[in-house]
C-alpha positions as CSV (number, residue, x, y, z in Angstrom):
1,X,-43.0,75.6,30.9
2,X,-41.9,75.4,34.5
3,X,-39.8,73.1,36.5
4,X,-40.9,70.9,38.4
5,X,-37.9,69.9,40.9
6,X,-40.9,67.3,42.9
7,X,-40.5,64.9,40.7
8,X,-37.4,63.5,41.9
9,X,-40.2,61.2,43.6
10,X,-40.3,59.3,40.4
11,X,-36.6,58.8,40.1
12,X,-35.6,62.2,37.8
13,X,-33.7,64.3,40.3
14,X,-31.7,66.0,37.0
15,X,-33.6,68.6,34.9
16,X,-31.3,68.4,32.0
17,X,-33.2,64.9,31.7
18,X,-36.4,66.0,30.3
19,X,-35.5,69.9,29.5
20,X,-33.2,72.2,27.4
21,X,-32.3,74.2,30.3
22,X,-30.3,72.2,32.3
23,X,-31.9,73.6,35.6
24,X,-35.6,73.1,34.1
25,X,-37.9,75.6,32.7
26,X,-38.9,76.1,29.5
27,X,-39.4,73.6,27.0
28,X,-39.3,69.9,26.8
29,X,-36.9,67.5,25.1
30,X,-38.7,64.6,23.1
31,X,-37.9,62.7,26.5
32,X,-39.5,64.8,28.3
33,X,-42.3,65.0,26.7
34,X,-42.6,61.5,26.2
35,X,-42.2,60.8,30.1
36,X,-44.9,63.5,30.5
37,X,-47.3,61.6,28.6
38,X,-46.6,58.2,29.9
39,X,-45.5,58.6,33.3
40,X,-46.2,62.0,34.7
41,X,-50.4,62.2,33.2
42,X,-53.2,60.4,33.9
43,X,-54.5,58.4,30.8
44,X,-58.1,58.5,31.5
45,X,-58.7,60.7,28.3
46,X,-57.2,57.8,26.1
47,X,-58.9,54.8,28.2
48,X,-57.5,51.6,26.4
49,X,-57.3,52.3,22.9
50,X,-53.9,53.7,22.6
51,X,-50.7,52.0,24.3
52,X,-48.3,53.7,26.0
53,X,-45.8,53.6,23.3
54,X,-48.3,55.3,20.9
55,X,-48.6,57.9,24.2
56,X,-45.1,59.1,24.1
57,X,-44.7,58.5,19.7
58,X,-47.7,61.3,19.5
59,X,-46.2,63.3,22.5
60,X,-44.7,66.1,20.2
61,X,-46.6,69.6,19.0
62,X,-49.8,69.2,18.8
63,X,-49.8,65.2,19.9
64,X,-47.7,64.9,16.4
65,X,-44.9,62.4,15.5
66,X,-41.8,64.4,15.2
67,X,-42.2,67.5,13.5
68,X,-38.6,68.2,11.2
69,X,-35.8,66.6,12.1
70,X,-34.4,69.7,13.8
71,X,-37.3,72.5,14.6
72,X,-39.2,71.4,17.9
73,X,-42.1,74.0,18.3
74,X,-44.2,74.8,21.3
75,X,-46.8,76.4,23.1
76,X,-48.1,77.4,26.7
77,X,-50.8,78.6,28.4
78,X,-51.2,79.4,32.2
79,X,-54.4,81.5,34.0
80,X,-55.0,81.6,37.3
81,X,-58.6,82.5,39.1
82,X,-57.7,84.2,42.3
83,X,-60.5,84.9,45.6
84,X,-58.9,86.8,48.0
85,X,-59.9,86.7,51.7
86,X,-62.4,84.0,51.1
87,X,-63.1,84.1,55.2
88,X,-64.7,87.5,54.7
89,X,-67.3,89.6,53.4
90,X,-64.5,91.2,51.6
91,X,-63.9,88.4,49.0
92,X,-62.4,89.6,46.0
93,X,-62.3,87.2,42.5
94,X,-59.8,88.2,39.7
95,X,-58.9,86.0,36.6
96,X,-55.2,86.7,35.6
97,X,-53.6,85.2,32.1
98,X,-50.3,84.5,33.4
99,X,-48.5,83.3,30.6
100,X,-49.3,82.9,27.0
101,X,-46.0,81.6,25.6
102,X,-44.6,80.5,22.0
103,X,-41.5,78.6,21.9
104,X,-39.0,77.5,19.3
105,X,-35.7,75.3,19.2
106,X,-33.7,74.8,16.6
107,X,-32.0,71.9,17.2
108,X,-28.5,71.9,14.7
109,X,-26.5,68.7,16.0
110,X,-28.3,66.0,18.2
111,X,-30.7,66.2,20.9
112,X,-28.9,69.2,22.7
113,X,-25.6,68.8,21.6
114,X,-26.4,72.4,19.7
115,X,-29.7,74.5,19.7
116,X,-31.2,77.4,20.1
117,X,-34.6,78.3,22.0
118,X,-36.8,81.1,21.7
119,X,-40.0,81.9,24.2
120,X,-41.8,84.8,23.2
121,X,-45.2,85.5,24.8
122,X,-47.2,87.6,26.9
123,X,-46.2,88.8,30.5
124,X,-48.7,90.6,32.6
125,X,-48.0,94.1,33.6
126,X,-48.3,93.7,37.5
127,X,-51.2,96.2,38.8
128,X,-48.8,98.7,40.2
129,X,-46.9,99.4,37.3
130,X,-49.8,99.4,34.8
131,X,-49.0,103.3,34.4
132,X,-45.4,103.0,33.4
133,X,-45.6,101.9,30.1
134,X,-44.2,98.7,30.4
135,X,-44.8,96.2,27.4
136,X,-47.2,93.1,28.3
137,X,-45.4,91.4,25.3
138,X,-41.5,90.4,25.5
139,X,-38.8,87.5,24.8
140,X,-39.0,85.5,27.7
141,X,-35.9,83.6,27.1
142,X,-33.4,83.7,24.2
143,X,-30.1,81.5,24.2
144,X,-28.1,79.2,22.5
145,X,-26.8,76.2,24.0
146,X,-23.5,73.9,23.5
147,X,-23.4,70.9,24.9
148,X,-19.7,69.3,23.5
149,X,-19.9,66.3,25.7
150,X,-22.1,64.9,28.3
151,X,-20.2,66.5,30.7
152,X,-19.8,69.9,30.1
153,X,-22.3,72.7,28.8
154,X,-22.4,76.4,27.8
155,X,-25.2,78.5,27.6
156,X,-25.6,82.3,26.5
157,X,-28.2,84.9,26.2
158,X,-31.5,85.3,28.1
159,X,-32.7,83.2,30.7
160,X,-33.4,82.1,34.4
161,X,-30.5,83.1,37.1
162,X,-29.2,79.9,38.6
163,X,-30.1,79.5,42.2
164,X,-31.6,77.5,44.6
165,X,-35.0,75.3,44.0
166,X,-36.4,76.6,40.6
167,X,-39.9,75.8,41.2
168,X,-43.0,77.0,39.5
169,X,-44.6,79.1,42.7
170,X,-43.4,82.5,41.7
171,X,-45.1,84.0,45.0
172,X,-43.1,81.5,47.0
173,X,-40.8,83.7,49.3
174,X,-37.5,81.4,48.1
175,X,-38.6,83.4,44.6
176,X,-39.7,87.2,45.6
177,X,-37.5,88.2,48.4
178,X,-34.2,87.1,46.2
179,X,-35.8,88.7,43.3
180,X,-35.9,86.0,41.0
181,X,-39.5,85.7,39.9
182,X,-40.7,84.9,36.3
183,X,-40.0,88.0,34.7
184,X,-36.8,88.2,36.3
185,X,-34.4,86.9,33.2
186,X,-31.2,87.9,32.8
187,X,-28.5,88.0,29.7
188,X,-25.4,86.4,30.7
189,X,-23.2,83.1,30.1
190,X,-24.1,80.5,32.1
191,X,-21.6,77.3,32.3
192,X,-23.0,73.7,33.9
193,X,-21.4,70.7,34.8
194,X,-22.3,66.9,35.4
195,X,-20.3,64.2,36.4
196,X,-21.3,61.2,38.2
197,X,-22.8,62.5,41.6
198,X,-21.7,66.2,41.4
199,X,-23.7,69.0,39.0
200,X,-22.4,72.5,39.1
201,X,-23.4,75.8,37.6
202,X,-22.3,79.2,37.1
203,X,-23.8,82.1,35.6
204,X,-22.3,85.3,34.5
205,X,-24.8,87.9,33.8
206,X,-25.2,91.7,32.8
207,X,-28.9,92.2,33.4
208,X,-31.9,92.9,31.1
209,X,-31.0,94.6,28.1
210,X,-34.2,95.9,27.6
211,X,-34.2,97.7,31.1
212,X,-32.6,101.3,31.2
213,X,-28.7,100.6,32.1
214,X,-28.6,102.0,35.4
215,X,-31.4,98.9,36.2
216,X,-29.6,96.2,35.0
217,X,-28.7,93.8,37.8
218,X,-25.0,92.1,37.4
219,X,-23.2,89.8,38.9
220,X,-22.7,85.8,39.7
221,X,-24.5,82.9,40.5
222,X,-23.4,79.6,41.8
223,X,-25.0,76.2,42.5
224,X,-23.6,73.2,43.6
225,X,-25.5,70.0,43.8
226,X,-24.3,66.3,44.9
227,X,-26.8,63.4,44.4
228,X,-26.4,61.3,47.6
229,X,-28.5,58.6,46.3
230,X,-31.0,59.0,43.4
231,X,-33.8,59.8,46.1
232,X,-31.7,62.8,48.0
233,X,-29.7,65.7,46.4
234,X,-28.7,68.7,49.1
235,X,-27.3,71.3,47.4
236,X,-25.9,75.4,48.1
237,X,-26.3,78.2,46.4
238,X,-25.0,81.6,45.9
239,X,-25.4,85.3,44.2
240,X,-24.3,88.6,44.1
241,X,-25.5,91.2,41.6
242,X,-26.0,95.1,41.6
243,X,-27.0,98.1,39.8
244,X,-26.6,101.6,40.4
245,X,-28.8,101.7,43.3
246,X,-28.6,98.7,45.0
247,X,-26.7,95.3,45.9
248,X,-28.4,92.1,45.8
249,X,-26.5,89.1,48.2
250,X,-28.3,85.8,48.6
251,X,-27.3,82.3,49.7
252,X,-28.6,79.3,50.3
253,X,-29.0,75.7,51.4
254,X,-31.9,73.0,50.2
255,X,-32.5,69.4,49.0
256,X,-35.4,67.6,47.2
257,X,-36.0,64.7,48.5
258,X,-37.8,61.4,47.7
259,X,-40.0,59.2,49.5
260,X,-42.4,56.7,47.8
261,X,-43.1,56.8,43.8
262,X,-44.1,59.9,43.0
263,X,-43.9,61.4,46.5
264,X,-41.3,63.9,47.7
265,X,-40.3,66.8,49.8
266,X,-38.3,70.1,49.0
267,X,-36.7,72.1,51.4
268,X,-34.6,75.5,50.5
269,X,-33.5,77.7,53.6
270,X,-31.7,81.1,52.8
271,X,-31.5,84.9,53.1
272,X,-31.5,87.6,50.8
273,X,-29.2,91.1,51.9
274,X,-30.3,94.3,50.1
275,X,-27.6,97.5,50.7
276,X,-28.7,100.5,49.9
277,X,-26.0,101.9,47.3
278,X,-26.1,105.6,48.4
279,X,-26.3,105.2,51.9
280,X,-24.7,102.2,52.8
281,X,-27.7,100.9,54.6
282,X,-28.5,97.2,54.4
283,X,-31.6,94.7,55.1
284,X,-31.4,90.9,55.6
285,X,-34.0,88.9,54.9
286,X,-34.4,84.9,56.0
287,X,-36.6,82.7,54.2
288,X,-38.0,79.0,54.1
289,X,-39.5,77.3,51.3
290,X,-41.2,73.6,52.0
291,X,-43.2,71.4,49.3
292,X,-44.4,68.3,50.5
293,X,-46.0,66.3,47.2
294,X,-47.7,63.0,48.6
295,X,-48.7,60.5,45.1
296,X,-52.6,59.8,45.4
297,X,-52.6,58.5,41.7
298,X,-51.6,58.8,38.4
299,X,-51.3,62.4,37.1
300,X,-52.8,63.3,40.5
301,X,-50.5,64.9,44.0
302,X,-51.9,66.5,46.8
303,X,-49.3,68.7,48.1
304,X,-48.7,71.0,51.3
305,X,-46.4,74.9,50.7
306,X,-45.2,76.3,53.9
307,X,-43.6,80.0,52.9
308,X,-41.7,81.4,56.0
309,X,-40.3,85.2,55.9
310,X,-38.7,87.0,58.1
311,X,-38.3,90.3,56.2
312,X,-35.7,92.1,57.8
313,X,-34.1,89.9,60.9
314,X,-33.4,93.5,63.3
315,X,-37.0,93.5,63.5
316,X,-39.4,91.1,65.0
317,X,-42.0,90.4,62.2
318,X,-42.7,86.8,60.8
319,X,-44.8,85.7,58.0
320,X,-46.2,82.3,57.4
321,X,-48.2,81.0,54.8
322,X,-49.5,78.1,54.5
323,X,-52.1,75.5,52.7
324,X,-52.9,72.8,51.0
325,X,-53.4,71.8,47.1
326,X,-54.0,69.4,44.3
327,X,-52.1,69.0,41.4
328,X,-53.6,66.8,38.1
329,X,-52.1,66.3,35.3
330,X,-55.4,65.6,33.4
331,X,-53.7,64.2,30.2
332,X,-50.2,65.3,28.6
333,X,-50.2,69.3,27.9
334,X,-53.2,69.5,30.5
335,X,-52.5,70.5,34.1
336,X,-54.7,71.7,36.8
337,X,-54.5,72.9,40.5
338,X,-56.0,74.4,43.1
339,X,-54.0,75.6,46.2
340,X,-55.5,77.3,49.5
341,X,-53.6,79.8,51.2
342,X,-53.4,81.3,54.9
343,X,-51.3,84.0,55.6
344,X,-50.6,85.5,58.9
345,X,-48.4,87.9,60.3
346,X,-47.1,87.8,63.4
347,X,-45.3,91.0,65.4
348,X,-44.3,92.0,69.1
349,X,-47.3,91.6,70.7
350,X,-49.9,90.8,68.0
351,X,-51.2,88.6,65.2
352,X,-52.8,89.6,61.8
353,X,-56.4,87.7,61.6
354,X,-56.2,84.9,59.2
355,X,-56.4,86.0,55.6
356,X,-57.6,83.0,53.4
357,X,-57.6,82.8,49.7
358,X,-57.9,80.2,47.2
359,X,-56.4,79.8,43.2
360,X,-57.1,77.6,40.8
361,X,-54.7,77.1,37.8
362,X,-55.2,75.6,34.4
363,X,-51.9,75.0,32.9
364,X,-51.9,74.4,28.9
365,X,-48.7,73.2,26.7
366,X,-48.4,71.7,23.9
């Protein structure tokens, strides 16, 4: 599963809270999943005849009590229908399976004092690598974690690079311009730290293994974050990697914000640097990422994305997107969405016509 950093706006502004990972992602803790199914989803599908303590004690796989004392299985599903420039007579449709994920941890002291989790599922070859060979079907994260105290944990193997907002918009600019999109997993060491106000992460990492060497993106990460008050956590963030080709530099600055129960707004402002490794020559990128998620009911958000790119800041081009979307949380495992999307271009002298396109997501995990 993905993280979803908006719902600091019902008092969670840590992900260690309700996931594995400690920056969200993947899959739940039995917290987690209870919250999901009490606090998070709407109830409609249960009416009156189960209480919300019976909600979160059948909250595990399959809406089961807890499965062994130490395995905690999973599943998760995402597709997505995408119509592209629905303003034209050019209107495209395409259904895409996004994800089709299993998941095991292997829990060997505690709730995560010691585990390991395992994600292996399916990840679409993107359209313009179709003829490369490339496998549709790979580990999507592999990693043991230590947590000795509640202070201090250690994490190694496969995952998600620590930076920035993780959210679950992998088109968002905050994700694709700093090349860290959901396929995007490195193997590394990662270190985090809580105490009090202050959480702090640093990841060491040498790439994907399963990418030809020369490939294999390595460097450091580092996020800071200082909880203000238990509605506003600002935080920085910074990377460096390379590979034979190229180096990767990106920084920058955000905060999730609440506002009301179940309301919030998240805000990341950065730019990614790209230099060329043979010729020295380098592109910098600026970016803005805003998520505005306003609480209509339970299990139900209507939310606004504003994407700003500037993709190389010598040159006068600007992208916005923009639009607006629903987000339901049917019942506990079931999630749908639909978002609406205008993108324009803007350059000396000119503007792109409006391109509009719509999604609709069903997200399934249990």
């Amino acid at each position: 599963m993905y993280a979803y950093p908006n719902f600091i706006g019902y008092g969670y502004s840590k992900c260690l809270t309700c996931h594995y990972n400690p920056y969200g992602n993947g899959p739940l803790t039995d917290y987690g999943r209870g919250l999901s199914a009490t606090t998070i989803s709407d109830r409609i599908l249960h009416a009156s005849e189960k209480s919300e303590e019976q909600l979160a004690e059948n909250s595990g796989f399959l809406y089961m009590k807890e499965f062994k004392s130490w395995v905690r299985p999973s599943v998760d599903y995402r597709g997505l229908s995408l119509d592209r420039n629905i303003n034209t007579d050019d209107q495209e449709n395409q259904f895409i399976n996004m994800q089709g994920d299993l998941n095991l941890v292997l829990r060997y002291k505690g709730e995560n004092n010691l585990f390991t989790s395992i994600t292996y599922g399916y990840a679409p070859v993107p359209e313009s690598l179709e003829d490369q060979g490339i496998e549709e079907y790979r580990t999507r994260e592999h990693y043991i974690g230590w947590r000795p105290n509640d202070d201090l944990g250690l994490y190694v193997g496969l995952m998600d690079k620590v930076y920035g907002i993780r959210i679950a918009d992998h088109i968002a600019f905050s994700r694709t311009i700093t090349a860290l999109t959901q396929n995007d997993q490195t193997h590394g060491l990662m270190g985090h730290y809580i105490k009090e106000d202050h959480e702090l992460g640093a990841h060491l990492f040498i790439g994907n293994l399963v990418q030809d060497e020369d490939l294999r993106q390595k460097g450091i990460s580092i996020k800071y974050e200082n909880e203000v008050s238990y509605t506003f956590k600002p935080g920085i963030s910074f990377l460096k990697s390379q590979n034979d080709y190229f180096v990767q530099e990106n920084m920058s600055v955000h905060s999730k914000l609440a506002f009301s129960k179940g309301s919030s707004l998240l805000i990341e402002v950065g730019q990614a640097k790209k230099t060329n490794d043979l010729n020295k020559t380098a592109v910098t990128s600026s970016y803005l990422m805003m998520q505005n998620h306003m609480y209509l009911r339970r299990g139900l958000l209507f939310f606004v994305n504003t994407d700003y790119l500037k993709p190389n800041n010598e040159i006068e081009v600007e992208v916005v997107r923009l639009g607006p979307g629903l987000q339901y949380f049917l019942s506990q495992g079931i999630e749908l969405r639909l978002d609406l999307f205008n993108t324009k271009t803007y350059t000396p002298g000119s503007v792109t016509k409006d391109a509009w396109d719509s999604a609709m997501q069903v997200h399934l995990w249990f």
